[in-house]
N, C-alpha and C positions, 0 to 999 in steps of 0.2 A: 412471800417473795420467791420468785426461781432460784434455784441453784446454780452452778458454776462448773467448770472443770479447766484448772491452769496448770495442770500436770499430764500431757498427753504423747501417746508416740506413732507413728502410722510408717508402712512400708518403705517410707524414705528413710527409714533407719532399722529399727530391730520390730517393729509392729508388724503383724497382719491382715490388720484390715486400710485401706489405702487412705488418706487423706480426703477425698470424698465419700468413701463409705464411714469414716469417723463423724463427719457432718451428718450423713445421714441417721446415725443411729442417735447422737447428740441430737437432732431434732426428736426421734422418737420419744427419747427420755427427757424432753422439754427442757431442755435446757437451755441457762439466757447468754452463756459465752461457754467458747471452748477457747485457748491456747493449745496451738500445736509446737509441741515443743521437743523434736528430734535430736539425737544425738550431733552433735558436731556437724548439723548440716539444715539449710534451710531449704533445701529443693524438694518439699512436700508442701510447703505454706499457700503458695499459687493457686494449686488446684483446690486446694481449703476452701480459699477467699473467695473461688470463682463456683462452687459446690452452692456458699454459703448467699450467693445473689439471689435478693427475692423472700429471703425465708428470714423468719423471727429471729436472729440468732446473730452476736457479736464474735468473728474469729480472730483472735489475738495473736498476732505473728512470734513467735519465741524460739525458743533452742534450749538444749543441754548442754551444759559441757564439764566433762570432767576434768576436774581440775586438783592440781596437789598444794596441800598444806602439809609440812614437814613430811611425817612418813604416811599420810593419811591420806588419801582418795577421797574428795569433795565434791559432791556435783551442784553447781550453779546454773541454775534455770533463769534466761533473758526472756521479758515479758515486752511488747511494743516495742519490739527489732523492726527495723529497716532489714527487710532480708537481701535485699539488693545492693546493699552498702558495698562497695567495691573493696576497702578495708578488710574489711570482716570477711568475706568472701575470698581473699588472698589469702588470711589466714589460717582457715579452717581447709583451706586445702593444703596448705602445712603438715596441720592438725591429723586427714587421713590421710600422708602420704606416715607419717610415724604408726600410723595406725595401721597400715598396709603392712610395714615392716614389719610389723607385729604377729600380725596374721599369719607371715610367712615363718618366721621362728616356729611360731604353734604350729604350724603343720609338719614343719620337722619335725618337732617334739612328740606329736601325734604318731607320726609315721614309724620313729624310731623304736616306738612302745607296742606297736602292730596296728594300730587305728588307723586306717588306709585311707584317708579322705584325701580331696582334690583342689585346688582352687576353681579349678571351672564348676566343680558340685556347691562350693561354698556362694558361689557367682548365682547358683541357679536359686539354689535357698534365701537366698536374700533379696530376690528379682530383683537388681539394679541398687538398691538401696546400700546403706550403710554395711558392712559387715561386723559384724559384732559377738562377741560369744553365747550369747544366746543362740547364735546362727549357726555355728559350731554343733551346741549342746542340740541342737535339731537336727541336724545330718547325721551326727552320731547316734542318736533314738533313732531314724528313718533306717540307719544301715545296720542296727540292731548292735552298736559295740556296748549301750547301754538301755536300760528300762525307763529312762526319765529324764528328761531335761539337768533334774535337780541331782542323780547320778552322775552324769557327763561332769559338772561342776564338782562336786564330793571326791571324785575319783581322777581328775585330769585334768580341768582348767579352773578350776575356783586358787584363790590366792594360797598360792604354798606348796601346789600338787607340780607335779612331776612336767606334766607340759603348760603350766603357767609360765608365762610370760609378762612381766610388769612393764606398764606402758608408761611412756614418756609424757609427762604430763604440764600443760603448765601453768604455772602458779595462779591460787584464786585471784589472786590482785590482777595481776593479768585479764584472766577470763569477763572479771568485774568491769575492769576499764576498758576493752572489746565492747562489752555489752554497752554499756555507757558511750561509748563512740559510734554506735550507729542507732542514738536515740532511744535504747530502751532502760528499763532499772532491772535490778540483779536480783535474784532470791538464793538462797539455801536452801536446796532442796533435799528431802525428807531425811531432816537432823537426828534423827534415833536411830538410824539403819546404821552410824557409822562407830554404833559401840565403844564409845568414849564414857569418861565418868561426867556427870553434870559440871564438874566446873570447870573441865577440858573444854568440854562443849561451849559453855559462857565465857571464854576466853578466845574461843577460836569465833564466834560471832562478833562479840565485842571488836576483837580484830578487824573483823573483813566490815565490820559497820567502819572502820576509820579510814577506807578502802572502796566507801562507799555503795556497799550493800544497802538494800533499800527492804528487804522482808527475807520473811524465814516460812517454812510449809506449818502453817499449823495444824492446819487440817490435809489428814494422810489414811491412804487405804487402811494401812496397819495399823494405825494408833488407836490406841481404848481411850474413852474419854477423859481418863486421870492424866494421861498423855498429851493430848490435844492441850487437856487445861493448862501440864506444866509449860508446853513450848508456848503458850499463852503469856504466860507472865514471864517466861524470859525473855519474850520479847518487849514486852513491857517494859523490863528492867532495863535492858538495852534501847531503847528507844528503835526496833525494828516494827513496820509493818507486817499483819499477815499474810500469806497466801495460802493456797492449799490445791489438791488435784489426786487423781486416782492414780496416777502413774500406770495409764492403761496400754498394754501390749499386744489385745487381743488373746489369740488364742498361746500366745507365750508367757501368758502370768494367767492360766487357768484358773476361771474366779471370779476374777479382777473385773467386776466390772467400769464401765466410764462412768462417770457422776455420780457412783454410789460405792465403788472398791469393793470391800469384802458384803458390803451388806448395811453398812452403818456410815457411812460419810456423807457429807453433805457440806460442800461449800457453800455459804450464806452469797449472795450476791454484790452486799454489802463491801465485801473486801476490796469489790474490785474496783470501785468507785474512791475507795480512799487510796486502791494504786494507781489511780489513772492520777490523785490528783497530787502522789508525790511525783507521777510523769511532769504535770506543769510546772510544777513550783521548780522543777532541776531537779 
C-alpha cells in the first residue's frame, strides 16, 4: 500500500519549495496524500488542490498552530480544514499580527547585539509567506553574522538566548476548537520534540483528548522505531488516533526528506482512512 505524508510546510510559511512544487515532488515519490499544513496560515492550500488536479494523489487542507499549554509550546496540526472558513481566517490574522510584533522585538534585539538585519530583508527571505525564525536564522547565515541555521538559534534566538522573544500563544483548547470549527479534527504534533517526562506527556494528551483532540504523530521524521512504538500505545491508552508526516521544510531542515524524513519513515496509508472516519462520525 502507498504511503502518506500529514506533516508538511511549503513557502506560504517557513518552507522552500512552494505549494505546487511540494505536489510535484509528492507525486515523484508516489505518494497517495499529502497534508499541507503551514504555520498559522492556509494561503498555500489552493495552489496545492489546484497542482493536485488530474494526478493520482489526495491533498489534505490542514494547518499548524502553535499553541500554549502551561509553560510549554505545543503544536496542533488541523487535518480537513475548511481553509476558507471566515472564522478561522479572522483569527489567524490575529494570530500574525502578535506574530509581527514579535518579529519586531527580535529585530531590535538583533540589532542592539550588532546583527544588522532589516524587515524589508526578512520580507524578501520569506517571499510573501509567513515569517518565522527559521527565516531569521537564514538571513543571518546569508549576511554571514553566523555558520548555520542551527548557530543563529544556539546563539540568538532559540528559547532563552539574548534576542529571544516569547510569543503569545493561544491555548491548545483554543487551537483545538478553531480546528474543529471549521470542520476539521486536531493532532499533536511531533510529541517527543517537546522534552517532557512520559507521564507529563500522557497527562497533557489525556488533557487535550477531553478538549477534543482526535490523534497524536506516531510516525515522525525523528523517531526510532522504539519511539514510534511507545507514541503507539500511548495512544492506545488514551483512546487517540494515529497520524504521522515528515515535517518537511525543504531546504530548511537539510535532510528532511517528504514521505520518508531522515531515511526511515513511512506513513502506512491506513491511518488516514481511520481519520477520515473519525472526520464522519464528529
Amino acid at each position: 500500500m502507498k504511503n502518506i505524508d500529514l506533516h508538511t510546510h511549503t513557502t506560504a510559511s517557513d518552507g522552500t519549495y512552494s505549494p505546487s512544487e511540494v505536489i510535484e515532488l509528492a507525486l515523484q515519490k508516489q505518494l497517495a496524500a499529502v497534508a499541507i499544513t503551514d504555520h498559522d496560515t492556509t494561503s498555500g492550500i489552493e495552489e496545492a488542490i489546484q497542482a493536485s488536479k488530474g494526478e493520482d494523489i489526495e491533498v489534505i487542507p490542514g494547518i499548524e498552530i502553535s499553541s500554549g499549554y502551561d509553560n510549554l509550546e505545543i503544536h496542533i496540526v488541523g487535518l480537513f480544514i475548511n481553509p476558507k472558513d471566515e472564522d478561522l481566517l479572522s483569527w489567524l490574522k490575529e494570530l500574525r499580527i502578535h506574530r509581527d510584533e514579535r518579529n519586531f522585538e527580535m529585530l531590535e534585539k538583533l540589532n542592539e547585539l550588532g546583527v544588522k538585519l532589516t524587515l524589508g530583508e526578512l520580507e524578501e527571505t520569506c517571499g510573501g509567506g509567513t515569517i518565522t525564525r527559521a527565516h531569521f536564522a537564514a538571513l543571518m547565515m546569508k549576511k554571514g553574522y553566523v555558520n548555520s541555521t542551527n548557530e543563529a538559534f544556539d546563539r540568538y534566538i532559540g528559547s532563552g538566548c539574548k534576542a529571544y522573544v516569547p510569543r503569545k500563544l493561544p491555548s491548545c483548547q483554543k487551537s483545538i476548537e478553531m480546528i474543529r470549527s471549521c470542520g476539521g479534527i486536531a493532532v499533536m504534533a511531533h510529541p517527543l520534540l517537546y522534552k517532557v517526562s512520559k507521564a507529563t506527556l500522557h497527562q497533557i494528551a489525556a488533557e487535550l483528548k477531553k478538549y477534543n483532540l482526535t490523534g497524536i504523530e506516531a510516525y515522525y521524521s525523528t523517531h526510532t522505531p522504539a519511539e514510534t512504538d511507545y507514541v503507539i500505545k500511548l495512544a492506545q491508552d488514551i483512546g487517540l488516533l494515529l497520524s504521522g508526516g515528515s515535517d518537511f521544510h525543504g531546504a530548511n531542515k537539510k535532510g528532511l526528506e517528504l514521505g520518508t524524513g531522515y531515511g526511515r519513515l513511512a506513513v502506512p496509508y491506513e491511518i488516514l482512512d481511520k481519520l477520515k472516519g473519525a472526520l464522519q462520525n464528529g
